[in-house]
C-alpha positions in Angstrom: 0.0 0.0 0.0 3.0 2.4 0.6 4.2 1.9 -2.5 0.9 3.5 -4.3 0.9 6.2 -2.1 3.4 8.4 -4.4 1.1 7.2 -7.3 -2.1 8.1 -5.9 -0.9 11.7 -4.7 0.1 12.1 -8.6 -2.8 11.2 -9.7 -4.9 13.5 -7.5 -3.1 16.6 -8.8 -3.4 15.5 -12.1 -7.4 15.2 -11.8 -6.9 18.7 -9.9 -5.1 20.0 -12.4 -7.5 18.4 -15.2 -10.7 20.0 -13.7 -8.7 23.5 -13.0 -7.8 23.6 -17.1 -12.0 22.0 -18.2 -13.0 24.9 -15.3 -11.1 28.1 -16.4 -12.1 27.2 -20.2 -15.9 27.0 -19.2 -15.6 30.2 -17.5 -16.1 33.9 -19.3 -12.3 35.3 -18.0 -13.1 38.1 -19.7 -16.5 38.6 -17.6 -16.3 41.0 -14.9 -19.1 41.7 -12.6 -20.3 44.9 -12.2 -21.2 46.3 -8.7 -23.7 48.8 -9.9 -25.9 46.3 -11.1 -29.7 46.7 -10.0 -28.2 49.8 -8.0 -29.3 53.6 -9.3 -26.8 54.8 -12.0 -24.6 57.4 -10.9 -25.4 61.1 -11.1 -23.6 63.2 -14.0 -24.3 66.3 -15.4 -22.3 66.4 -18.4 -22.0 68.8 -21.6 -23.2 67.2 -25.1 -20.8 66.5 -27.8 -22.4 69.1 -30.3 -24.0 71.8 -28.3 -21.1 72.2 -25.0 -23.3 74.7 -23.7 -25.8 72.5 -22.9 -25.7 69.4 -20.8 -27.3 66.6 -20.0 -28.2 64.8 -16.2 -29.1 61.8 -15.3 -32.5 63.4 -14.3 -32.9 63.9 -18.0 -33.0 60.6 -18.7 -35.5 59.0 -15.8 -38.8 58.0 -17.3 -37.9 55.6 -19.8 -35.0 52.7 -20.6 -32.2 53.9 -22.0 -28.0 52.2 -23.3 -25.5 54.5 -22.2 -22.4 53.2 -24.3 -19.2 54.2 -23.7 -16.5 54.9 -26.8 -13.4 57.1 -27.3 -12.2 57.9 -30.6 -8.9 56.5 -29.5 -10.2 53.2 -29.0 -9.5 50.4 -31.8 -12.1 48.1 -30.2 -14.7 51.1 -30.3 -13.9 51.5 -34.4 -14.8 47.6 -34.6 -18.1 48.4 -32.7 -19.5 51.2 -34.5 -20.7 49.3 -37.8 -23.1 47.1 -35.0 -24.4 50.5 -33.7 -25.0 51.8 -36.4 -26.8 48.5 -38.0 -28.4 48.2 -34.4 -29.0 51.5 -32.6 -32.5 52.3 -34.2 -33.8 48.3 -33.8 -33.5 48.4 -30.1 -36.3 50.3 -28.7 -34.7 52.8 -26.4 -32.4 55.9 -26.8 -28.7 55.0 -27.6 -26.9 57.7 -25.4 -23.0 57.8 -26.4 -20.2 59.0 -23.6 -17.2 59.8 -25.4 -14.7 59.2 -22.5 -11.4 60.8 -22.0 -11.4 61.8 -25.5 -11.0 65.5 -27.3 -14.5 66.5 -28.6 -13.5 68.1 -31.7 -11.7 64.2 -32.6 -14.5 62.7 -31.2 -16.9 64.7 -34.0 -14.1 64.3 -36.9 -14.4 60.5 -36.0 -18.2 60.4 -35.9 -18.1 62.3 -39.7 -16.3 59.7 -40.7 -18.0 56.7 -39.6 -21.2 58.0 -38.5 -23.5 58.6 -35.8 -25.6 55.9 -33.8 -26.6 57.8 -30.8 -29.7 59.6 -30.3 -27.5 61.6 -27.7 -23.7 62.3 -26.7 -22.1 63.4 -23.8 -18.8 64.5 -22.9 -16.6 62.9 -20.2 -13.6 64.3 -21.1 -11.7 64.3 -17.7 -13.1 60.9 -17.1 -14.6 61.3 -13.8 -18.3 60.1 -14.6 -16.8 57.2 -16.1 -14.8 56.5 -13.1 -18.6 56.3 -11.3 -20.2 53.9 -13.9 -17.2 51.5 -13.4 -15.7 51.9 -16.8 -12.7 49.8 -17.4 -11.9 50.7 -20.7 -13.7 51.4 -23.7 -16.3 50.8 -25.1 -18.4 49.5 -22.9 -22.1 49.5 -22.4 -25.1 49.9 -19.8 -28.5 49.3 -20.1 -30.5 51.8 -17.5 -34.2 51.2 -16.7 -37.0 54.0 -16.2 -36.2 54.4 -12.6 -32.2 55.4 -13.5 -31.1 51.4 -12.2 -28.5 49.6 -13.9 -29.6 46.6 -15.3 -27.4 45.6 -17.8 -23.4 46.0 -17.9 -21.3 44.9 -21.0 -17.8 45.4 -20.9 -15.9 45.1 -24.9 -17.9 45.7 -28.0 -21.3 44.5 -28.6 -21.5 42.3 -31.5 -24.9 40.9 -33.3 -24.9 37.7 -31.5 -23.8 39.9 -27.7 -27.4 41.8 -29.2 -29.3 39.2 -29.6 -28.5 36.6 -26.8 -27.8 39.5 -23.8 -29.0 42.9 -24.9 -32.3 42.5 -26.5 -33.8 40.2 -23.5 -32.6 42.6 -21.4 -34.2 45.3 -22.7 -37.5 42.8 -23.0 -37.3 41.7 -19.5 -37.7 45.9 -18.5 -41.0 46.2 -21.1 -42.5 43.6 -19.2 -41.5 45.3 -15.2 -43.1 48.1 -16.7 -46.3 49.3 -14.5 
């Protein structure tokens, strides 16, 4: 029996080893979860992209769902997004809000000439700060934000038709059916 004792400690880690590898590829490592889920989006009062004078609060949005999503015109990831927006934004049912995050305004508008414009509205987070209180990692990233002003929804990386379909659209669904 003392001899199989080396054996059977080998072939423990092994099978540890085995259901670590079968585990971590089962698993979303890129999934993050957000703390701000089903908690009230933070409060920002932030200028819009096109009219700086102007600016738009959270307060301004309460009454209906609405996607805030996050995009920089220095983000790569953000340029490989925007054809879905732009395919997507007007199928989904509720206002597409853009935050262009720590990002120059007049950059952010020459790269919205070129490729186009999704949202219904931007804001401007230049310095980053409101971003810091939504949770943003990095660009792009996107939240969906029921009537109320409660996150419901966090993606973090570009949406893509098949994120759309299987995540986003339920999502947005699920709050047409909480409506009172």
């Amino acid at each position: 029996m003392n001899r199989l004792l080396p054996f059977i400690g080998f072939a423990l880690i092994v099978a540890l080893l085995a259901f670590g590898i079968h585990w971590n590829r089962s698993h979303d490592m890129n999934w993050v979860p957000s703390p701000l889920i089903d908690k009230p989006a933070p409060e920002f009062n932030l200028p819009l992209l096109y009219e700086p004078t102007k600016t738009v609060a959270r307060r301004d949005l309460l009454g209906k769902p609405w996607l805030l999503n996050v995009f920089g015109s220095w983000c790569v990831t953000c340029q490989d997004e925007h054809p879905v927006l732009m395919a997507y934004a007007k199928k989904l049912g509720v206002p597409l809000i853009g935050m262009d995050w720590k990002d120059d305004p007049d950059t952010a508008k020459r790269w919205l000439a070129q490729f186009g414009n999704p949202y219904d509205t931007i804001i401007v987070d230049e310095n980053g700060k409101a971003g810091i209180d939504f949770g943003v990692y990095g660009a792009p990233e996107t939240y969906l934000v029921d009537a109320q002003g409660v996150i419901r929804y966090k993606h973090i990386g570009n949406l893509t038709p098949d994120i759309i379909a299987r995540e986003l659209k339920p999502a947005i669904a699920k709050l047409g059916k909480e409506a009172p």
